[in-house]
C-alpha positions as CSV (number, residue, x, y, z in Angstrom):
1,X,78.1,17.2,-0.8
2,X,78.6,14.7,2.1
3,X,77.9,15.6,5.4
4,X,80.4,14.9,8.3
5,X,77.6,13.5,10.9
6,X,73.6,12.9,10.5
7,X,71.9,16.4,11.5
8,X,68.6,17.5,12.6
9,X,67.1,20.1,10.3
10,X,63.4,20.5,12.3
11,X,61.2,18.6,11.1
12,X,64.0,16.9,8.9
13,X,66.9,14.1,9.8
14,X,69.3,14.8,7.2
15,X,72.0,12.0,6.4
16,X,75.5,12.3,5.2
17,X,74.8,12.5,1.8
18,X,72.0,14.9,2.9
19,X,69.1,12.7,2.2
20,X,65.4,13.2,4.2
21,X,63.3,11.8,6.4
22,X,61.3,12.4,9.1
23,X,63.0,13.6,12.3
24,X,60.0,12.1,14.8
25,X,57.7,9.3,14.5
26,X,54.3,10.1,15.0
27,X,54.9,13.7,12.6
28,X,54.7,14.3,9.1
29,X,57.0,17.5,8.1
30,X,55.7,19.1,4.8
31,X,55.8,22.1,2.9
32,X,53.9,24.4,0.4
33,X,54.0,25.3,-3.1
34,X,52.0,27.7,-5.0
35,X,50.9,26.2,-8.4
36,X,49.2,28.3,-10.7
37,X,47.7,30.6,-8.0
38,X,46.7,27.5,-6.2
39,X,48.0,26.2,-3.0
40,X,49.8,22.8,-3.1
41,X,50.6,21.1,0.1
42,X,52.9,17.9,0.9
43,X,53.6,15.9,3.6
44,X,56.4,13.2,4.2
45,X,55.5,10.4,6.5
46,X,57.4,7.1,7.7
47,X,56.1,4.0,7.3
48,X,57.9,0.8,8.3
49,X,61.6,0.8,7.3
50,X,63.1,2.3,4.6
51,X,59.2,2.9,2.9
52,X,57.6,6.2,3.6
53,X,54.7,8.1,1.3
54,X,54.6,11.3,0.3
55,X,51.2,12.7,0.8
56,X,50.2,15.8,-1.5
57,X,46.9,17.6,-1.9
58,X,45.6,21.2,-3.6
59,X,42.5,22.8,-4.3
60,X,41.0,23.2,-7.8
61,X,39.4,27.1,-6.2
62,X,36.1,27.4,-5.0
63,X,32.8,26.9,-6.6
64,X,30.8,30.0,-7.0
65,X,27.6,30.5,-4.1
66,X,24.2,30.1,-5.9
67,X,23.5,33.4,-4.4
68,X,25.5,35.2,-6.3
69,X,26.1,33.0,-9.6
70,X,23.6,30.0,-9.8
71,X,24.4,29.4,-13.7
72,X,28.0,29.0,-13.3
73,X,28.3,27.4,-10.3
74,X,25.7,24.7,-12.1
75,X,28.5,24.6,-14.8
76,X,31.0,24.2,-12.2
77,X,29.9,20.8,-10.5
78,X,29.0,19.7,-13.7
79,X,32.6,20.3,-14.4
80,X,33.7,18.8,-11.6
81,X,31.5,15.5,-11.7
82,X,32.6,15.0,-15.1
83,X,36.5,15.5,-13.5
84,X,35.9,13.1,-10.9
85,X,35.4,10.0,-13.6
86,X,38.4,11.2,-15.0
87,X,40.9,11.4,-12.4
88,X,44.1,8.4,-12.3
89,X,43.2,5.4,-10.2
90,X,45.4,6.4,-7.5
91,X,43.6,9.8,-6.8
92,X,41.2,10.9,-4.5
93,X,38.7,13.8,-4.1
94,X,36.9,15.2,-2.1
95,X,34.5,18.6,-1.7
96,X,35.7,20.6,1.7
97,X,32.8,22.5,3.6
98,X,33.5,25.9,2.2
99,X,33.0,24.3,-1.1
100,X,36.8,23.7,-2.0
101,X,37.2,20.9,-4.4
102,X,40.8,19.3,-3.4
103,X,42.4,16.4,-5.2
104,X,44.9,14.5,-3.2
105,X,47.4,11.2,-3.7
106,X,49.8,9.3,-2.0
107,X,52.9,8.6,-3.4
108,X,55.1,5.9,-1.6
109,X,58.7,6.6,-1.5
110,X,62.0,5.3,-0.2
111,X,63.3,7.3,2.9
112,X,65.7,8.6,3.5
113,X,64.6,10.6,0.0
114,X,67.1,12.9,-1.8
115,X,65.6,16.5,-2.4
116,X,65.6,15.9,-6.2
117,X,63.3,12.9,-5.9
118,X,61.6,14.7,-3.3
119,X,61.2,17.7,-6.0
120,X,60.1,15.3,-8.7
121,X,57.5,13.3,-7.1
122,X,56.0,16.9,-6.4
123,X,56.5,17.9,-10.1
124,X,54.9,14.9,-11.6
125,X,51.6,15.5,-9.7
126,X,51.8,19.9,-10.5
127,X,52.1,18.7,-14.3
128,X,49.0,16.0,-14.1
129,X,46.9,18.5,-11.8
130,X,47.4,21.1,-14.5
131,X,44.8,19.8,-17.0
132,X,42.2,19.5,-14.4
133,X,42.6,23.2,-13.2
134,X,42.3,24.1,-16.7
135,X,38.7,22.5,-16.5
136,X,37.9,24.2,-13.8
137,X,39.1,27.8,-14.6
138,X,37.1,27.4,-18.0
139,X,34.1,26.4,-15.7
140,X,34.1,29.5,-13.4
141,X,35.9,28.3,-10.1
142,X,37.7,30.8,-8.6
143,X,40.7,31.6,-7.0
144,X,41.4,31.3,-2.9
145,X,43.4,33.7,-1.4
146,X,46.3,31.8,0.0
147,X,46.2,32.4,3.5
148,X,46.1,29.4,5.9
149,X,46.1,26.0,5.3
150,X,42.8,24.5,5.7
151,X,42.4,20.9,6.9
């Protein structure tokens, strides 16, 4: 459905054919998903002309304390090591201070980006993240309540 004029939808600058991008240099809008009892976050940035990426990142749970589970959290970042070596080329990862393992990747996109390409980019990484949360359920990670978004 065309638009009649370009709009500002904070933190969005819709076109006429209601496409995205960023409304203001300098400030990634983004959104949440839940995924499987998981938090998934993602972030669209500009880049220089019509390139932009699409930043999105989620947490595999949390890894048990050795206070109160040493054998499974052992199995855990076992787990996770072995997940590490297996992740695509394009992925990173990373182990947050409350012991949060979060897998992240940056998709580069065309802006401004129609909301089904915006939807599938985000699909596309839910589906490949799902085989390493399987992993790490069967390991003993658990679930964090999703409350805030941690940095």
């Amino acid at each position: 459905m065309p638009f009649k004029d370009p709009f500002i939808l904070w933190p969005f600058a819709v076109d006429a054919e209601g496409r995205l991008s960023p409304a203001h240099r300098g400030i990634s809008p983004g959104f949440s998903v839940q995924w499987r009892g998981r938090v998934v976050h993602a972030r669209l940035g500009q880049s220089n002309g019509h390139d932009g990426h699409l930043h999105m990142e989620a947490s595999l749970g949390r890894m048990p304390s050795s206070a109160s589970d040493p054998v499974t959290r052992a199995a855990c970042f076992t787990m996770l090591r072995g997940l590490l070596s297996a992740l695509p080329h394009d992925w990173a990862a990373r182990l947050l201070p409350d012991h949060q393992p979060r897998l992240e990747v940056e998709a580069t996109v065309t802006l401004p980006i129609t909301v089904r390409n915006l939807v599938a980019e985000l699909t596309v990484f839910l589906l490949t993240l799902s085989p390493y949360m399987d992993l790490m359920d069967r390991a003993g990670v658990g679930l964090v309540p999703a409350l805030a978004r941690h940095q």
